[in-house]
C-alpha positions as CSV (number, residue, x, y, z in Angstrom):
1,X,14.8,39.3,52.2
2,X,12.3,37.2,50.2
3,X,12.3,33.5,50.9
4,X,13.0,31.4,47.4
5,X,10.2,29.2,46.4
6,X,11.0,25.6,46.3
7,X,11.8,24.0,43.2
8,X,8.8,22.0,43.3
9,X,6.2,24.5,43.8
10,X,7.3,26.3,40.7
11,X,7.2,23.3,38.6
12,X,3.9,22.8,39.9
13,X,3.1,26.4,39.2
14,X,4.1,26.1,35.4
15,X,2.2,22.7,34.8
16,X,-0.9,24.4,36.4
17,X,-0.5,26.9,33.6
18,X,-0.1,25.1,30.4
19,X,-2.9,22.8,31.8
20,X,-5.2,26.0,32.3
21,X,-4.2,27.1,28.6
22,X,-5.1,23.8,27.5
23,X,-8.2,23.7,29.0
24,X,-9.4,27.3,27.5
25,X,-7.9,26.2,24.6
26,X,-10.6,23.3,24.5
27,X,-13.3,25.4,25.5
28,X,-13.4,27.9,22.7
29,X,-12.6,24.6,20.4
30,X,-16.3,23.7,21.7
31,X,-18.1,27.3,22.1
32,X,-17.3,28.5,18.9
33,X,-19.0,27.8,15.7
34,X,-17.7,25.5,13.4
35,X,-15.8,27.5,10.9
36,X,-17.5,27.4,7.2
37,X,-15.5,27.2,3.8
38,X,-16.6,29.3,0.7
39,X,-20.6,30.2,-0.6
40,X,-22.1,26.5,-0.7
41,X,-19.6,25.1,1.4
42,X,-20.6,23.1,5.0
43,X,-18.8,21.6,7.7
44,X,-20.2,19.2,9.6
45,X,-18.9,17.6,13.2
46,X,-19.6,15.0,14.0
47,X,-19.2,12.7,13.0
48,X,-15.7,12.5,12.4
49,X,-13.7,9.5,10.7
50,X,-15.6,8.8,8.1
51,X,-15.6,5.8,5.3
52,X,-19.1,5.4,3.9
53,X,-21.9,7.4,2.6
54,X,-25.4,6.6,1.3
55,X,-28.7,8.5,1.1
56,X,-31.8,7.3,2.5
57,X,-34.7,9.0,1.7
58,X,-34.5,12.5,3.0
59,X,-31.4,11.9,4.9
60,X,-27.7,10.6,4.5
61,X,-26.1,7.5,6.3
62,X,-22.7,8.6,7.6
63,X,-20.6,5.2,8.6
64,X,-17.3,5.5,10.1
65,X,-15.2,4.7,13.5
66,X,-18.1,5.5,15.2
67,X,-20.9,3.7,13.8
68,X,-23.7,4.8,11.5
69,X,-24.7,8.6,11.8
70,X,-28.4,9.9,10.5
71,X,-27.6,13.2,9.1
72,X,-30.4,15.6,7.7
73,X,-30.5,15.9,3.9
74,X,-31.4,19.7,3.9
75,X,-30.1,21.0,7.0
76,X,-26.9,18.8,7.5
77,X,-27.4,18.9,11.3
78,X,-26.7,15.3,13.2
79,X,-30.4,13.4,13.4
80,X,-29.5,10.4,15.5
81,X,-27.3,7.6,15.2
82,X,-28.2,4.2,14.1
83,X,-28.7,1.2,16.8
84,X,-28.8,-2.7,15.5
85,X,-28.8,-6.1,16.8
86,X,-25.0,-5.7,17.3
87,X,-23.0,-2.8,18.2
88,X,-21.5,-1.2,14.5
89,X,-18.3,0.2,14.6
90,X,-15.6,0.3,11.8
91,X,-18.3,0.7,9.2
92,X,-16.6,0.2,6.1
93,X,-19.4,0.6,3.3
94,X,-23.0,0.4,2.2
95,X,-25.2,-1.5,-0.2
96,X,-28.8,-0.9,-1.4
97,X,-31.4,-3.1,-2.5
98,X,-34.9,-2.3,-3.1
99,X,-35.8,-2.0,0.7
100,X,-32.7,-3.5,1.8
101,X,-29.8,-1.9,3.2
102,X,-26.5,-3.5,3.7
103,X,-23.8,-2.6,5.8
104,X,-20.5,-3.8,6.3
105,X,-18.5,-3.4,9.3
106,X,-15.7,-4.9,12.1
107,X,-18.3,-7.1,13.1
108,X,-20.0,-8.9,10.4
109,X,-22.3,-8.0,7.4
110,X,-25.6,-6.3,8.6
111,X,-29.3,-6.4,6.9
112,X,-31.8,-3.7,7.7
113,X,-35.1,-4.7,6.3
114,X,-38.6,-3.2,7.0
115,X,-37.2,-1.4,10.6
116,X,-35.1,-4.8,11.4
117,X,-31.8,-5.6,11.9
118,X,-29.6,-8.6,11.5
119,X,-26.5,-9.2,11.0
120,X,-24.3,-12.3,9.7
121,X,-21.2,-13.7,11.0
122,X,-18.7,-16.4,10.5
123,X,-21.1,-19.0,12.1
124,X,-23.4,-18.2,9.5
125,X,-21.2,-18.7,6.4
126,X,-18.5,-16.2,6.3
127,X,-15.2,-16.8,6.4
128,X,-14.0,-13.4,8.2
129,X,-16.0,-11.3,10.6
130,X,-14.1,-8.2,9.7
131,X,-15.9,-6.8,6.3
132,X,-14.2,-4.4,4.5
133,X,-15.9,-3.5,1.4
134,X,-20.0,-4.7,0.1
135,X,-21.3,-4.3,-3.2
136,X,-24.7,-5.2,-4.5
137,X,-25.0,-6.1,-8.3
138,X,-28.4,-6.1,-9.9
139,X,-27.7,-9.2,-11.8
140,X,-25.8,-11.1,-9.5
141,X,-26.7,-9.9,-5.5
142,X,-24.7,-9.0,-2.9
143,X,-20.9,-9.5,-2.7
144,X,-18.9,-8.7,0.1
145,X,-14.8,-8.4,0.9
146,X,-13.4,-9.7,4.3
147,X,-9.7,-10.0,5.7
148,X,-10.5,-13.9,4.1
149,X,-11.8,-13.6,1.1
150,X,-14.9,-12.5,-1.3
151,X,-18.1,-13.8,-0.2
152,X,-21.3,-13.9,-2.6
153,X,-24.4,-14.5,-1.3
154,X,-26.2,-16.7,-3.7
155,X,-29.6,-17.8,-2.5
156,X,-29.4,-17.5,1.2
157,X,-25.7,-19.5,1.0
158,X,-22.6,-17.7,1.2
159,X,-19.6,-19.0,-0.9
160,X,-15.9,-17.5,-0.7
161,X,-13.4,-17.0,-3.5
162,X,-10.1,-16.8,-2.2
163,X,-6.3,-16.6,-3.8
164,X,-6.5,-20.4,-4.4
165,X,-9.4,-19.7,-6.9
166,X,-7.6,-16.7,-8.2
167,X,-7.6,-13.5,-6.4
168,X,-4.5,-11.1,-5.7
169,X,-5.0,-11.2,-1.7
170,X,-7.4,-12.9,0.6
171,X,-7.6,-9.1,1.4
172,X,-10.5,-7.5,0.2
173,X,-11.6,-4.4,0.6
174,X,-12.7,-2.7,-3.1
175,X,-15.6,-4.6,-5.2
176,X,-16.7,-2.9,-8.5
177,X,-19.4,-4.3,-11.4
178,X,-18.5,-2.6,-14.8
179,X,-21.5,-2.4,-17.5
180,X,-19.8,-5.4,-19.2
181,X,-20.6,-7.2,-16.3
182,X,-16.7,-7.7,-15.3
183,X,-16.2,-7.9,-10.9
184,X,-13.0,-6.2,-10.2
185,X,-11.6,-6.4,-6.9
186,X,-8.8,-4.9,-5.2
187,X,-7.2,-4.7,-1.9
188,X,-6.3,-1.5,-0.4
189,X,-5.7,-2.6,3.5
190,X,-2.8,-5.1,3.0
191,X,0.8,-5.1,1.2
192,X,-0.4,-7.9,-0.9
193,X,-2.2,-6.1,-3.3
194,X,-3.4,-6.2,-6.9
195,X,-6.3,-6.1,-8.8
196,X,-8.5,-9.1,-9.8
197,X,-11.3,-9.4,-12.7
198,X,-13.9,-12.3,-12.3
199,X,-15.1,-12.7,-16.2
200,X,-17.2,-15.5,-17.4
201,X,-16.0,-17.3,-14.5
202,X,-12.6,-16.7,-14.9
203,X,-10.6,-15.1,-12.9
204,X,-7.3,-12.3,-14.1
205,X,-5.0,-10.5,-12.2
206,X,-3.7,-7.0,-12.7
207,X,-0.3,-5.6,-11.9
208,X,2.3,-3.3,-11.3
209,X,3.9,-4.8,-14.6
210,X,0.5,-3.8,-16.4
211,X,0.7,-0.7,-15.7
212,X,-1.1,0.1,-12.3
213,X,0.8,3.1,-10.2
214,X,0.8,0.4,-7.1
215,X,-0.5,-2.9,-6.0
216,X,-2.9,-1.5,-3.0
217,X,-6.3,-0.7,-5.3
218,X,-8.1,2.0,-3.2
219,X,-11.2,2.7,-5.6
220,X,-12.5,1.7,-8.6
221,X,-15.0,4.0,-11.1
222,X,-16.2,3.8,-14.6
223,X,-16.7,6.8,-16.5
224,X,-18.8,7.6,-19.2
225,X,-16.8,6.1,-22.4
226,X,-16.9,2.4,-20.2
227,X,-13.5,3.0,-19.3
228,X,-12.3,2.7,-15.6
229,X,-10.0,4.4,-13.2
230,X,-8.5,3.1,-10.3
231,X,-7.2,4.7,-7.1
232,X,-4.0,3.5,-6.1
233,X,-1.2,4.2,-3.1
234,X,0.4,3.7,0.2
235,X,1.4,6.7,2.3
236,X,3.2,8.9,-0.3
237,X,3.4,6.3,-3.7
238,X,0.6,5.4,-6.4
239,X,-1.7,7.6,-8.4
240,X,-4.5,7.2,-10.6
241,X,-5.0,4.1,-13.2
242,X,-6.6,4.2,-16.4
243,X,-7.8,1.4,-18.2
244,X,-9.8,1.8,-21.8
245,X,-9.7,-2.1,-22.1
246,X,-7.2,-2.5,-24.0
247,X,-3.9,0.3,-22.9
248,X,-3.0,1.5,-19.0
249,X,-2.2,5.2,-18.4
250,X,-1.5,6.8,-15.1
251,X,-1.8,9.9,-13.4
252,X,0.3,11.6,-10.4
253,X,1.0,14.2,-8.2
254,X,3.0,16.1,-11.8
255,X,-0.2,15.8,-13.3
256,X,-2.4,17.4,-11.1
257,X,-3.4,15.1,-8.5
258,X,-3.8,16.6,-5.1
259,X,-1.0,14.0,-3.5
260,X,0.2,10.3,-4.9
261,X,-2.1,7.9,-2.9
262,X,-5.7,8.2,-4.6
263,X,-8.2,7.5,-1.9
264,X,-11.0,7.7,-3.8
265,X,-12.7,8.5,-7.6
266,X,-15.8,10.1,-8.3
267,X,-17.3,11.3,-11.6
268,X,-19.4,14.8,-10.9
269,X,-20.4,14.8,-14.8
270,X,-18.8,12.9,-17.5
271,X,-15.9,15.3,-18.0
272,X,-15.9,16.7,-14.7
273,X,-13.8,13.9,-12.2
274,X,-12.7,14.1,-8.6
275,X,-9.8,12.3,-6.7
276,X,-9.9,12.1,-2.9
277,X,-6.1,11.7,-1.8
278,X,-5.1,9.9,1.5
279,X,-3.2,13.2,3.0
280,X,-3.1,16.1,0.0
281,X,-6.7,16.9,-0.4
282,X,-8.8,16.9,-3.1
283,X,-8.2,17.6,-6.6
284,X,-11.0,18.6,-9.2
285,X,-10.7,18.2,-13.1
286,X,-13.0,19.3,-15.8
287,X,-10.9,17.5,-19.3
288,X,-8.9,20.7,-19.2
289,X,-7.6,22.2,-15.9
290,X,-7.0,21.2,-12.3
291,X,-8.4,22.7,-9.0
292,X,-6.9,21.4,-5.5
293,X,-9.2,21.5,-2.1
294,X,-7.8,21.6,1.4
295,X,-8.9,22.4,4.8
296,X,-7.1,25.6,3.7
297,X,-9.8,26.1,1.0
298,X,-12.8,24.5,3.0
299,X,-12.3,21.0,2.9
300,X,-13.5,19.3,6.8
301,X,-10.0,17.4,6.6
302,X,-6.9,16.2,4.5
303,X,-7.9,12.7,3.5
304,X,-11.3,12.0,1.7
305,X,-12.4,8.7,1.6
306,X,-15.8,8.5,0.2
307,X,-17.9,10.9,-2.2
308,X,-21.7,10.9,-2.7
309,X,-23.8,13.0,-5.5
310,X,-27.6,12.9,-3.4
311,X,-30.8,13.3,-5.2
312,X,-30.7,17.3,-5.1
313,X,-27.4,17.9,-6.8
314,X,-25.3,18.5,-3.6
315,X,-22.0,16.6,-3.1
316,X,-21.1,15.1,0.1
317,X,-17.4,14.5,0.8
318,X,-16.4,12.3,3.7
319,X,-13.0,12.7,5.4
320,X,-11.1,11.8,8.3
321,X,-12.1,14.5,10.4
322,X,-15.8,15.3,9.2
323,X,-18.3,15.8,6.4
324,X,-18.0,18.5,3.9
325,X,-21.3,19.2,2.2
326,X,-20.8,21.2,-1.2
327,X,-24.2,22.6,-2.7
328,X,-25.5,21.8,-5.9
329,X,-25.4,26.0,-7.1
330,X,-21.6,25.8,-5.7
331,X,-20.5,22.8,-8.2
332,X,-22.9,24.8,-10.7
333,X,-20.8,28.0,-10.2
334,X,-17.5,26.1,-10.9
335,X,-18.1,24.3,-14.1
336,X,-19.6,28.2,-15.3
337,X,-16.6,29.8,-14.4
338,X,-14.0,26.8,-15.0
339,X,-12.5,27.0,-12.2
């Protein structure tokens, strides 16, 4: 008669498995090439978590989680990643001027300037280490939102706007010029949203009553006609603001959006508009009908936080689990077939 195992072993034998399942499981995760969408589509891993894009000459800056990742223009494959004067992590946007480039990240504000790096912190005029969001205006420099305010650098001096002067939330993480010269600024990071204009000097605060979707501004873009749009949402409320000046529309998931909470607003062509959602995907429109992306249709993942046209006509989509580069002939193809 055959001895019974012990209870033991044959909970040990059953853990060994799944953990052995797992681990080939992994391995062909690794070994096998990273799967590709449609013609003109590319995936690209890593880097993964990703919240800012800019093009640098032949290649494109890829800032996330991780840092700042040097990805080839032509190729897409990984280059190197970027090492300043302080470790970057978090990084949360980018700014250019002439041969500057700012970045903006968990630690500070960072300059890179002729092959150098430095970066500015509380003790050098900020009042919050943690930058969210950096813009760079032609006429009026570099402006940059923190978890305590809005700080412009005018001069070499920074100086800090904060609710007491007029803004929505000492929160900021979305800064916008308009061609009329208007700042808008939102928060997207903390319940105490709205939307603040700086005009003349004076500042004006935006709503829910006025007709925004929700008080946590995500993006801001202007299109063509001078009108803007504003991405809007938490989890599954908001949409997608419009504001000609003058009247507020909005636009939701019934409409054709992708999912409620606009991540992000980019304008392909004038009539041709994109809105990254926080977990639906992507949803295209051309003034007439609506196309939605997934990972199910190519997209690298569900939430898209940051959208770059380069120099050569491809589009660069970055997401929380990768980069998805779409070719210039691909976007070409759709607005022939109007798809």
């Amino acid at each position: 008669m055959k001895k019974p195992k012990k209870l033991w072993v044959s909970i040990l034998q059953f853990f060994l498995g799944v953990l052995v399942v797992a681990g080939l499981g992994l391995l062909l995760v690794y070994l096998l090439p990273e799967p590709q969408g449609p013609d003109g589509w590319q995936t690209i891993r890593p880097p993964e978590e990703i919240m800012a894009l800019l093009e640098v000459e032949q290649t494109i800056w890829v800032g996330g989680r991780d840092g700042i990742a040097v990805i080839d223009r032509a190729t897409g494959d990984l280059q190197s990643w970027i090492e300043a004067d302080v470790p970057l992590r978090y990084v949360s946007g980018f700014a250019a001027d002439a041969n500057l480039i700012w970045v903006g990240h968990e630690a500070g504000i960072s300059v890179f300037n002729n092959g150098q790096w430095k970066t500015m912190t509380m003790p050098d005029g900020l009042h919050g280490n943690q930058v969210l969001g950096v813009y760079h205006s032609q006429d009026s420099g570099l402006w940059v939102g923190t978890t305590a305010g809005l700080a412009h650098l005018d001069q070499g001096h920074w100086k800090t706007y904060t609710q007491e002067d007029g803004l929505a939330s000492n929160t900021v993480s979305v800064i916008f010029e308009d061609r009329q010269k208007r700042l808008w600024i939102g928060n997207g990071v903390g319940r105490d949203g709205g939307l603040s204009m700086l005009e003349a000097g004076q500042w004006q605060t935006f709503t829910v009553q006025d007709g925004l979707p929700h008080h946590m501004v995500n993006d801001i873009a202007e299109s063509a006609d001078g009108s803007l749009w504003f991405g809007t949402g938490f989890t599954i409320r908001g949409g997608a603001a419009h504001y000609d000046g003058t009247t507020w529309s909005s636009l939701t998931r019934d409409d054709g959006l992708a999912g409620e909470k606009v991540r992000s607003i980019f304008f392909e062509q004038p009539q041709i508009i994109w809105f990254g959602s926080e977990f639906d995907g992507l949803a295209r429109n051309d003034g007439a009908d609506w196309q939605i992306f997934t990972p199910k249709e190519g997209l690298a993942g569900w939430e898209v936080r940051s959208m770059l046209r380069d120099s050569r006509g491809d589009l660069w989509l970055g997401t929380e689990d990768g980069l998805t580069r779409i070719a210039a002939r691909a976007l070409a193809g759709m607005a022939r077939t109007g798809e």
